[in-house]
C-alpha positions as CSV (number, residue, x, y, z in Angstrom):
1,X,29.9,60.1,-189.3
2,X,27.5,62.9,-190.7
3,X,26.6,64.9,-193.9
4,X,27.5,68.2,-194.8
5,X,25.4,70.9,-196.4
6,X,26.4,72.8,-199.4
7,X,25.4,75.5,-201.8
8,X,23.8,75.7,-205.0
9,X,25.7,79.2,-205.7
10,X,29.4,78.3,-206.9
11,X,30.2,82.1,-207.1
12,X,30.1,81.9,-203.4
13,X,32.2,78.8,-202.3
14,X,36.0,79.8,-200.9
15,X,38.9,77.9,-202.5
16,X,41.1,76.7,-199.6
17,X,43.9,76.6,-202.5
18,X,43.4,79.8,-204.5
19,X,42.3,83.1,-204.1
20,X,40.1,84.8,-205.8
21,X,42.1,86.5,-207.8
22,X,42.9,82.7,-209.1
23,X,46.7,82.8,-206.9
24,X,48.1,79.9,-204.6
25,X,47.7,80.3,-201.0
26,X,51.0,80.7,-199.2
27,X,49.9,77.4,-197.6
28,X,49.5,75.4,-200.8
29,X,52.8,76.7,-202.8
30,X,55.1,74.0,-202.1
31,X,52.2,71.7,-202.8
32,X,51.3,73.3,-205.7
33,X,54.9,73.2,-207.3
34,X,55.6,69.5,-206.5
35,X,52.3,67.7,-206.3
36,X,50.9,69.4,-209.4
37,X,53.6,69.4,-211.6
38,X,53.6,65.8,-211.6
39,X,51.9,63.6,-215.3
40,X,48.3,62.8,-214.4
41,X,49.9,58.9,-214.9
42,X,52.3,59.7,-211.5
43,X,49.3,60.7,-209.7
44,X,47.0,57.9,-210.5
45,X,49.7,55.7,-209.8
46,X,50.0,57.0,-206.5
47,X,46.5,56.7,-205.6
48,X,46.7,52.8,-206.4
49,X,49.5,52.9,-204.3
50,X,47.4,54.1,-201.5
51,X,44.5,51.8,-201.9
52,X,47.0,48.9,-201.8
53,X,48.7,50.1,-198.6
54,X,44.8,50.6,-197.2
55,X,43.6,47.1,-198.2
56,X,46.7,45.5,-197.2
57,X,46.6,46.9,-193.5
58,X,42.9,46.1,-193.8
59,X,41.5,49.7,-193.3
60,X,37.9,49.1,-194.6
61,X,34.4,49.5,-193.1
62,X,31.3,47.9,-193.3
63,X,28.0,48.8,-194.9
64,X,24.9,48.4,-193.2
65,X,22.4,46.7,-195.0
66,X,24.5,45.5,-197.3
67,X,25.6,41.5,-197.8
68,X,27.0,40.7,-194.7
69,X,30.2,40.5,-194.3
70,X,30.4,43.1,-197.3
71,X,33.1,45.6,-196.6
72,X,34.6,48.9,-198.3
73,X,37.4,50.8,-198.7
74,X,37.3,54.1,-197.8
75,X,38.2,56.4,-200.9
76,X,41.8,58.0,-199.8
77,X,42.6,61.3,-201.5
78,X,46.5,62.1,-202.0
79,X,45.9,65.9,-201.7
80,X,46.3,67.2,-198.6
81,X,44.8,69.8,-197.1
82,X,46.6,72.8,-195.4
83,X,46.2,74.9,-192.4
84,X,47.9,77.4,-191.6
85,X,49.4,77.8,-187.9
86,X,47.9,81.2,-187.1
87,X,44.0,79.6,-188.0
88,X,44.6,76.0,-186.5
89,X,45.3,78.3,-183.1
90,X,41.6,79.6,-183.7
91,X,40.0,76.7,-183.9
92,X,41.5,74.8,-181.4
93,X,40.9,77.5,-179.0
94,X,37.2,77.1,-179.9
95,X,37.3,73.4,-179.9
96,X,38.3,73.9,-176.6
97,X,35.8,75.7,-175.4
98,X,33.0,74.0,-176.9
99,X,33.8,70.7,-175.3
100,X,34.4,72.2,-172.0
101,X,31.0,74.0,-172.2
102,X,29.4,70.7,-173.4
103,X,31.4,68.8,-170.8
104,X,29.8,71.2,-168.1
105,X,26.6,70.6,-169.1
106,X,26.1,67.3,-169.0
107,X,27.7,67.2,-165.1
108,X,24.9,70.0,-164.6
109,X,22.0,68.0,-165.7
110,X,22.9,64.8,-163.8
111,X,23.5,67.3,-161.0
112,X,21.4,70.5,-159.8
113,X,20.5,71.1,-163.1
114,X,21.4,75.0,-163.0
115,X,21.1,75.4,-166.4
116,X,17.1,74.5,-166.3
117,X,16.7,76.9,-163.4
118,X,18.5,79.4,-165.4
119,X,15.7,79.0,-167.8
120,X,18.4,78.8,-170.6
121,X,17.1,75.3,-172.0
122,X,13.7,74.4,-171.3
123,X,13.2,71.3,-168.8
124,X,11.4,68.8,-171.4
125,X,14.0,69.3,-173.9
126,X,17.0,67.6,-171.5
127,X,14.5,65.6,-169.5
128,X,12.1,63.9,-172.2
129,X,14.8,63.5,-174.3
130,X,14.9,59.8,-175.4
131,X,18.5,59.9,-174.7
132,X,19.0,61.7,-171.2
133,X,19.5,58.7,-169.2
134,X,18.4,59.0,-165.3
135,X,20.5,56.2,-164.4
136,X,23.0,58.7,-164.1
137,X,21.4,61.6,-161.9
138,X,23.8,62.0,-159.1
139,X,27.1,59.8,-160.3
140,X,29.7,61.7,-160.0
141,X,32.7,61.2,-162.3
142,X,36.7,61.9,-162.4
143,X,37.4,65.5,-163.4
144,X,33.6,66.1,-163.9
145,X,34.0,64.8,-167.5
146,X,31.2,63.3,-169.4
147,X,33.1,63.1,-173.3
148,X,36.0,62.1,-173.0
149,X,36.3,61.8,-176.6
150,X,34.3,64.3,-178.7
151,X,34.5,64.6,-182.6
152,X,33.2,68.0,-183.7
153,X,32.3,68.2,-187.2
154,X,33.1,71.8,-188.8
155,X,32.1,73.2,-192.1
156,X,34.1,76.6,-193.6
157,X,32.6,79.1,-195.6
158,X,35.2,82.0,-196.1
159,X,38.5,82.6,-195.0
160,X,38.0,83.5,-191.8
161,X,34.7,82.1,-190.5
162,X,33.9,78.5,-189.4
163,X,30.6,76.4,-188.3
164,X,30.0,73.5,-185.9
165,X,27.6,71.5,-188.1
166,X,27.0,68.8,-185.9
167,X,28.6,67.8,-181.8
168,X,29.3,63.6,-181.2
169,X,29.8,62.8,-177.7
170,X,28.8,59.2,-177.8
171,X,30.8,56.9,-179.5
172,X,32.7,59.6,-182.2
173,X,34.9,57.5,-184.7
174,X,37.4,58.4,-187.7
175,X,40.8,58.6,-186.0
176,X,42.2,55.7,-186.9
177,X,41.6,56.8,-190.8
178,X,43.2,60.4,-189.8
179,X,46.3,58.5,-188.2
180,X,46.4,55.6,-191.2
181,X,45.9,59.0,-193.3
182,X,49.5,60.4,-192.5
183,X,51.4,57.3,-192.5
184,X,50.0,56.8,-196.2
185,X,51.2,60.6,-197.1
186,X,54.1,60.0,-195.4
187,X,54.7,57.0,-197.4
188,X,54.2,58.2,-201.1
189,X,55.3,61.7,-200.8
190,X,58.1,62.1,-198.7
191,X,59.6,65.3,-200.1
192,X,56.4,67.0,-199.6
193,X,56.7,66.5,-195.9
194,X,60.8,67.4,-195.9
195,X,59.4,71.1,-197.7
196,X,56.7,71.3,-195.2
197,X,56.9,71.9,-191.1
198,X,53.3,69.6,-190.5
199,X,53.0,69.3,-187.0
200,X,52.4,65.5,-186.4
201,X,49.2,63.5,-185.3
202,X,51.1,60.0,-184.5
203,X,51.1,60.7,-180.9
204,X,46.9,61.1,-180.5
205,X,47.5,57.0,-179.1
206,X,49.3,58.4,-176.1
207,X,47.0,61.2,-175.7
208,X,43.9,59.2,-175.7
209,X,46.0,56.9,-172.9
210,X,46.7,59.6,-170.8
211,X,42.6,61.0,-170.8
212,X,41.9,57.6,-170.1
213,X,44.4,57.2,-167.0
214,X,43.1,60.7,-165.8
215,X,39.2,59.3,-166.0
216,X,40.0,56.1,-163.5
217,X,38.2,55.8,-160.3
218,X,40.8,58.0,-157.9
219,X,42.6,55.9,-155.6
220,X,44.1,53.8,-159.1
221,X,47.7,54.8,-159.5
222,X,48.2,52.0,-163.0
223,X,44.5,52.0,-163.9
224,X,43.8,48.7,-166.3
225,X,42.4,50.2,-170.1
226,X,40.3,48.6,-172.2
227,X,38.7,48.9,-175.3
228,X,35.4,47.6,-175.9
229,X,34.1,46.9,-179.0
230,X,30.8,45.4,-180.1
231,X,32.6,42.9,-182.4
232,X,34.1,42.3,-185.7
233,X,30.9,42.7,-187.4
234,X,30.8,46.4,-186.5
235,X,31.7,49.2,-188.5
236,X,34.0,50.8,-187.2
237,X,35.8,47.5,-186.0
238,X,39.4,48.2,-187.7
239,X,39.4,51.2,-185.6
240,X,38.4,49.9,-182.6
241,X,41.6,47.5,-183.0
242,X,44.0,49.4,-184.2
243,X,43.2,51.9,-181.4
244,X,43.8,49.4,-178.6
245,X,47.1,48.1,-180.7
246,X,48.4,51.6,-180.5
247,X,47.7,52.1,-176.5
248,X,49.1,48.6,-175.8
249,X,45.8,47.7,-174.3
250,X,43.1,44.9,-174.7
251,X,40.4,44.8,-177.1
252,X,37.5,42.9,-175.6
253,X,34.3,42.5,-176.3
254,X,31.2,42.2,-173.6
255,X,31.3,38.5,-173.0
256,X,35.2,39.1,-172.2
257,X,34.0,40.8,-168.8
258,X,32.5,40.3,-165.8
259,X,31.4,41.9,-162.4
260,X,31.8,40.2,-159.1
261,X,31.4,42.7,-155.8
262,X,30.6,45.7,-158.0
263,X,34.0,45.9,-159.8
264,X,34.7,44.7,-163.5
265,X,37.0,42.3,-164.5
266,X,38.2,40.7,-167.7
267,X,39.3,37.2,-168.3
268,X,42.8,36.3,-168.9
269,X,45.0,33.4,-169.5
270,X,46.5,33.9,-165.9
271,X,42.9,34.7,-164.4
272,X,40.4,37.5,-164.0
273,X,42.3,41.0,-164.0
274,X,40.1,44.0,-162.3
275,X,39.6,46.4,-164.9
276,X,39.6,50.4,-164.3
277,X,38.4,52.4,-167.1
278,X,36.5,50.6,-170.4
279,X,36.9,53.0,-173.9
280,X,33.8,51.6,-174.8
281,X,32.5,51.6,-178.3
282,X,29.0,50.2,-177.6
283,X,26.1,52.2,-177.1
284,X,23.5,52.6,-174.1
285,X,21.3,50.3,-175.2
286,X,23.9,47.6,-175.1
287,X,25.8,47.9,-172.7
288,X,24.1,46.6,-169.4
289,X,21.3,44.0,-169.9
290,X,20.3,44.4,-166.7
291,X,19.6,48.2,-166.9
292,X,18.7,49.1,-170.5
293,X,18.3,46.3,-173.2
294,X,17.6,43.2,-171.7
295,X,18.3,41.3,-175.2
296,X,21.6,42.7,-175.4
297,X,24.5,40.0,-175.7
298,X,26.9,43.0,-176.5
299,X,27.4,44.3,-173.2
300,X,28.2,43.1,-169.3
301,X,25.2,42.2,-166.9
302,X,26.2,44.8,-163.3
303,X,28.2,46.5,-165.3
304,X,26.1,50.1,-164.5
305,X,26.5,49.1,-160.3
306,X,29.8,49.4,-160.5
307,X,30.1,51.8,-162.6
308,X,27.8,54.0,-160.0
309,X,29.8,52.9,-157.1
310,X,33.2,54.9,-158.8
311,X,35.0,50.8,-159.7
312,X,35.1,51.5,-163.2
313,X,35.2,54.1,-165.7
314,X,33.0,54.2,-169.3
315,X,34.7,56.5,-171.9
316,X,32.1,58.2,-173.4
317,X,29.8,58.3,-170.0
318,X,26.7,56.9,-170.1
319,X,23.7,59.5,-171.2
320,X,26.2,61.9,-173.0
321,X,24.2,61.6,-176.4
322,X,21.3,64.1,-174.8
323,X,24.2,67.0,-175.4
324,X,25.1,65.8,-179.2
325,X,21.5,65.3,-180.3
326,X,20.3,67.8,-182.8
327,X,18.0,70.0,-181.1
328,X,20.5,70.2,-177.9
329,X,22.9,72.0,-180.6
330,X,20.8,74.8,-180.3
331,X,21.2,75.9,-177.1
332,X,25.1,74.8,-177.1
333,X,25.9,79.0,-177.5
334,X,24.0,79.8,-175.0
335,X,26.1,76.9,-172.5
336,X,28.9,78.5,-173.2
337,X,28.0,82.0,-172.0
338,X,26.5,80.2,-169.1
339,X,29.1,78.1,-168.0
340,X,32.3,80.1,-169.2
341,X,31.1,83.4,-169.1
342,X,32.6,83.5,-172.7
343,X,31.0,84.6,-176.2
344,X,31.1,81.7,-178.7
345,X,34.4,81.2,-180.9
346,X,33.1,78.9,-183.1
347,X,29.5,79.5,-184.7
348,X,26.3,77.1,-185.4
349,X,25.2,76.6,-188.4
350,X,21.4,79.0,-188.3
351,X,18.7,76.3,-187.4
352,X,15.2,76.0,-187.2
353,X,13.3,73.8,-184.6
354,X,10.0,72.0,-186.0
355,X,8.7,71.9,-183.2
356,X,8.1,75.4,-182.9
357,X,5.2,76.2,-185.3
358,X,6.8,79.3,-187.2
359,X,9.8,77.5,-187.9
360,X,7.9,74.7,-189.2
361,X,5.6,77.1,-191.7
362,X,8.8,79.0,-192.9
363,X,10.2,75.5,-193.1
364,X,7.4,73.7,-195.1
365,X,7.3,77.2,-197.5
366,X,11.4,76.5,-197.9
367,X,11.9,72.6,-198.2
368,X,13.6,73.0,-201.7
369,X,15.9,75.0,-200.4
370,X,17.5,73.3,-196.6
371,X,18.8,70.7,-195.2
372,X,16.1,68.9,-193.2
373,X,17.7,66.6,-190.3
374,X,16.1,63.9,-187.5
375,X,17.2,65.3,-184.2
376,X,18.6,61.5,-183.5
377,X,19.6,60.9,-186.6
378,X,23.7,60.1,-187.7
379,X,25.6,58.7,-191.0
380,X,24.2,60.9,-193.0
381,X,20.2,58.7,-193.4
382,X,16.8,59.8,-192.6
383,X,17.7,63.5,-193.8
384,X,16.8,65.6,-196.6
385,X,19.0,67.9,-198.7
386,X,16.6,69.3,-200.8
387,X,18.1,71.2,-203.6
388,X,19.5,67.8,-204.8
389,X,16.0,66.1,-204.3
390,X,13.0,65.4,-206.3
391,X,9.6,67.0,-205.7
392,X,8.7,63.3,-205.0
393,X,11.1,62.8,-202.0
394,X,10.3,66.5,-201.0
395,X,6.6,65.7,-201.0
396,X,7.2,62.2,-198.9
397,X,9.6,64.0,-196.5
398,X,6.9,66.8,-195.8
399,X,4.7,64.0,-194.9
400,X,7.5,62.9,-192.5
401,X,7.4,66.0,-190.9
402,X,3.6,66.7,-190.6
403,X,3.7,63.4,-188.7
404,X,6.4,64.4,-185.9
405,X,7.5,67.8,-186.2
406,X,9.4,67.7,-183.1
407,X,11.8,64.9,-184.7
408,X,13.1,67.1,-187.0
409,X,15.4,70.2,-187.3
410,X,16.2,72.5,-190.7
411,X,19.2,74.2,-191.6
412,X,20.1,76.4,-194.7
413,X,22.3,75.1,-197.3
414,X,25.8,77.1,-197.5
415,X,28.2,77.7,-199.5
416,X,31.2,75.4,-198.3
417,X,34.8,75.4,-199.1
418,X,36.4,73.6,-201.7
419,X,39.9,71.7,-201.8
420,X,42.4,70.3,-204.7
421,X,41.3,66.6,-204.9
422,X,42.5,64.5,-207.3
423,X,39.7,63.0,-209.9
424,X,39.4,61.3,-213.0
425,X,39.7,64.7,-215.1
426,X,43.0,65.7,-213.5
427,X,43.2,67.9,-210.0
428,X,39.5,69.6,-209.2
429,X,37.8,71.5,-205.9
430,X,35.6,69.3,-204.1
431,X,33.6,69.9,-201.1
432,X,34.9,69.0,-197.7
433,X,33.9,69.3,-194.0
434,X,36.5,68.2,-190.9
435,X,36.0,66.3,-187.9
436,X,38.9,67.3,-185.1
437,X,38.7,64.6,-182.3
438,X,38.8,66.4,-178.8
439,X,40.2,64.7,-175.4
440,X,39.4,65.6,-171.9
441,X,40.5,64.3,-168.6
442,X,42.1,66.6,-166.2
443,X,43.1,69.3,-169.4
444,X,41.2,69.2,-172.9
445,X,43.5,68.6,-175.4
446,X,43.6,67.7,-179.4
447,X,46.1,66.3,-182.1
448,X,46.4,68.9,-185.0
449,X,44.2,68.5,-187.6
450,X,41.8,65.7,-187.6
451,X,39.8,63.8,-190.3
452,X,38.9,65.9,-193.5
453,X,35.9,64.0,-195.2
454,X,35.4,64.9,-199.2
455,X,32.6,65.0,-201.3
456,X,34.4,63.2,-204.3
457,X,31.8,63.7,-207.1
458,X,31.5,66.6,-208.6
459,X,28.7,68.7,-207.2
460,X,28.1,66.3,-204.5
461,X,26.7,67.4,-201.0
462,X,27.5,64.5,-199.1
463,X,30.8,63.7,-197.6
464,X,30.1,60.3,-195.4
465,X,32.3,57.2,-196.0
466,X,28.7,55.1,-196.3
467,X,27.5,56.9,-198.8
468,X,30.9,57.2,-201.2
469,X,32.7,59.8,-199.7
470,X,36.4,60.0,-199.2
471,X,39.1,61.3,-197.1
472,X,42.3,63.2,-197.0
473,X,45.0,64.3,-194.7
474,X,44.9,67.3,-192.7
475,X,48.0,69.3,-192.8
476,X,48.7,72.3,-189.6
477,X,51.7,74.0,-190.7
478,X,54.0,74.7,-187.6
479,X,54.9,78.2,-189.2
């Protein structure tokens, strides 16, 4: 999961909860009146409530780099925040049509490649990409879908205008915490939800099974799901198993598999069971040893021969992180008036390209002031935010860029929204950002809300669980 950007001009940041004027949002009333009238005690206690339900269900994560075995719990945050109906319509609409367009590219440049005809995105920047995979040139896939799961992070900056900071199509995670999220709300504050019409999120299981049934090969009428994960040692692990407890299907990791006659299989106390489509939480690298790494133990040896021949389906498809790396996000605008014939709902964030030697002087000149980014880079690391940094990480980070300036994009801070978050002081605005997970197989299609991430110290930019931020529950009000 990935950073956000902020501003260093509070005068400018929009209140999600109050107006200007300093008056509740119609949203936020019955919030305000029963949430906020409770003692500071009540809420505290609460909280600890929540942490105990969290470490008792074992919703942590672990740190790279840290001890091994070293995990975390992610910081839960009992105030919600609220959407209204009329602007979750907006943004799914966008959603929508950003995935699709994104979707649409990647079947074009394993395909004719219209797009680089078009002369809309030059040719080195899809084919040199480290990440555009030509193992998949000319595999076609169910539905013409590439990510099947996409999480979209969005920033806000005013009441009515949005910003796609950042597209992942490869392995997106977070659900689980949006889903674990509501039951906690649910749990603690039961007469919130009984003044409150929030339309529900508990079904995003079944909605993830039925992309995954639309992705099998064709001619499977009860494809065989599973999900594969790299192991327990991962991450994102928790997630990984509690999303294949919710479908009702297996968890397996690589050695669990196998391919005989260009079909996949999976071991089982009754025998080897043919298996249809793999939700597969392992990257490229891994996931063939045969094709890509050849020191991988995470992944199944023929697993990419079968998956050309149409016998299984990989949810993400290979090669999909050539659309979600940082310098593709450019030109994502521009896909969407090529493929859709549509103008843009939803906004990038303004971006400069290193590469290009104007952006990198107006860059260099700036550094103080933007958010500096590897065009590969994720979780938040290898970036600079530089009105929190010192001239000493400024100067080493120009060096950085003088080295590769191709590696690197640059982005200006803004001025994002605030929400109520509860802190030590009492109730106070703290940055967020929002990560709505998108599904496509034969329709595109999205639970309301999705996982709002919180920058939970005060003036803090960065919102990623590795790095101390929290999360909080994502209300859409049904009217």
């Amino acid at each position: 999961m990935d950073e956000i950007t902020s501003s260093a001009t509070p005068t400018l940041i929009f209140d999600e909860m109050h107006t200007t004027e300093g008056e509740v949002r119609h949203q936020y009333e019955a919030v305000a009146r029963q949430l906020f009238n409770l003692p500071h005690e009540a809420l505290v206690q609460k909280q600890r409530e929540a942490e105990m339900l969290f470490r008792r269900l074992g919703i942590t994560f672990a740190v790279y780099g840290e001890a091994a075995g070293a995990e975390r719990l992610i910081p839960f945050d009992i105030v919600p925040r609220i959407f209204g109906a009329q602007e979750w319509a907006r943004l799914e609409q966008g959603l929508k049509q950003r995935v699709t367009a994104l979707n649409a590219f990647l079947h074009d440049i394993y395909h004719e490649q219209n797009i680089i005809k078009a002369g809309i995105i030059p040719a080195h920047q899809v084919l040199n990409n480290k990440l555009y995979c030509k193992q998949m040139q000319g595999i076609d896939l169910p539905n013409q879908v590439y990510a099947h799961v996409a999480g979209i992070d969005l920033v806000r900056v005013d009441a009515n205008d949005f910003y796609v900071l950042e597209d992942n199509l490869r392995t997106p995670s977070g659900v689980s915490y949006m889903m674990e999220n509501r039951k906690t709300m649910m749990r603690l504050f039961p007469d919130l939800f009984a003044a409150h019409s929030v339309a529900p999120v508990e079904h995003y299981p079944q909605m993830l099974l039925d992309s995954l049934r639309e992705s099998a090969p064709p001619y499977i009428l009860n494809p065989t799901i599973v999900v594969m994960t790299p192991g327990a040692y991962n991450s994102a692990y928790f997630e990984h198993a509690f999303l294949a407890s919710q479908m009702g299907v297996e968890l397996v990791e690589g050695k669990d598999l196998f391919v005989h006659d260009d079909k996949v299989y999976m071991h089982t106390t009754e025998g080897p069971q043919q298996v249809h489509v793999i939700y597969r939480r392992v990257d490229d690298d891994f996931l063939d040893p045969t094709v890509f790494n050849p020191n991988s133990t995470l992944g199944v040896p023929g697993l990419m021969n079968a998956y050309r021949k149409g016998n299984v389906a990989l949810a993400n498809a290979v090669g999909t992180g050539v659309a979600d790396d940082k310098s593709t996000y450019l030109y994502v605008p521009a896909m969407i008036e090529f493929y859709l014939g549509e103008k843009p709902i939803l906004s990038n964030v303004p971006t400069w390209r290193l590469e290009l030697e104007d952006d990198m002087r107006h860059v260099l000149a700036h550094l103080p002031e933007l958010v500096v980014k590897e065009v590969q880079g994720s979780g938040g690391y290898g970036m600079l935010i530089g009105p929190t940094s010192t001239k000493q990480e400024i100067a080493d980070y120009r060096e950085r860029i003088l080295a590769d300036p191709a590696n690197f994009i640059a982005q200006p801070t803004l001025a994002l929204s605030t929400c109520p978050t509860l802190v030590e002081a009492g109730i106070a605005p703290r940055h967020v950002d929002l990560r709505p997970f998108v599904l496509s197989g034969k329709e595109v299609r999205l639970a309301p809300g999705g996982l709002t991430r919180v920058a939970l110290a005060e003036g803090s930019l960065v919102v990623n669980s590795s790095q101390g931020g929290g999360t909080k529950d994502t209300w859409v009000l049904e009217d």
